[in-house]
N, C-alpha and C positions, 0 to 999 in steps of 0.2 A: 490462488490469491486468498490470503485471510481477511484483508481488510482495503477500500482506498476510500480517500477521503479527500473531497475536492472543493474548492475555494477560488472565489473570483472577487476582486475589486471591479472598478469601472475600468481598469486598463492593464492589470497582472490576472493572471491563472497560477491556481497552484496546485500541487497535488501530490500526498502522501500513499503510496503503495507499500502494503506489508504482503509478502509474499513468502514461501521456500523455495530455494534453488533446487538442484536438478540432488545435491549432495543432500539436500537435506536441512541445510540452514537456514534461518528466519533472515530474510533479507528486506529493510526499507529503503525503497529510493524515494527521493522528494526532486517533485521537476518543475519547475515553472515557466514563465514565459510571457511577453509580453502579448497582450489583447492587438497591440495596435501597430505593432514591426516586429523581427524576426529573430527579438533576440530572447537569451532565456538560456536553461541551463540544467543540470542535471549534479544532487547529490547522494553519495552513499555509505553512507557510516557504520561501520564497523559494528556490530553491534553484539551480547553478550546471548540473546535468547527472546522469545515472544515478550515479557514482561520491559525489558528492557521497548523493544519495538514499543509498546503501546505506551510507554510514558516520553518517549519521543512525537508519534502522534497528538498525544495531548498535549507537550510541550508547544511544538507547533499551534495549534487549535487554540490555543491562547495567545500566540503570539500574532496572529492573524486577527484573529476577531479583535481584539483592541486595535490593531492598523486595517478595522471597519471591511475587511475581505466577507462576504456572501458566502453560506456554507450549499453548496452546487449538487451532491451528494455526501453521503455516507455508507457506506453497502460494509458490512460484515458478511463473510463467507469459508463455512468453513472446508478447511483441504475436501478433496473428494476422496482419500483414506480415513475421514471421522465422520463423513454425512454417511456415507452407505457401509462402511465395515472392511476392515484392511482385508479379507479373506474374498471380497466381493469385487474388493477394488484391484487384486492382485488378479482374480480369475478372469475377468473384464478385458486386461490388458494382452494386446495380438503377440508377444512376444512366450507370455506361459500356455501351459496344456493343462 
């Protein structure tokens, strides 16, 4: 996960996830869902590369904070191939020798 970024009103939840897939691609899903019944929903946009993701993000985070949503978290994190070292992150994994 690179980035989620979470947001509540008195009665919505929300929540931006930037992540890469399993391929390799920067993927944002944005989920929300109501506080108070069971409804809610899931979106995910196509997206061009990280830069693109985080002006999504920030799109978002404006468009909430003016409709008064609570900022719940924010965690930046980077892959675990750029905190420890692609050569550390590769030896790591039970499938190489």
């Amino acid at each position: 996960m690179l980035r989620l970024v979470q947001r509540e009103s008195d009665h919505r939840f929300y929540a931006v996830k930037v992540y890469t897939d399993l391929l390799g691609d920067v993927v944002v899903l944005h989920t929300w869902r109501s506080l108070t019944s069971r409804r809610g929903g899931t979106r995910l946009p196509t997206i061009s590369g990280l830069e693109e993701a985080e002006r999504l993000v920030e799109a978002a985070a404006k468009q909430h904070h003016a409709r008064c949503y609570r900022l719940v978290e924010d965690r930046r994190v980077p892959p675990a191939s750029q905190a420890i070292g692609m050569e550390t992150y590769l030896a790591a994994l039970p499938f190489t020798s």
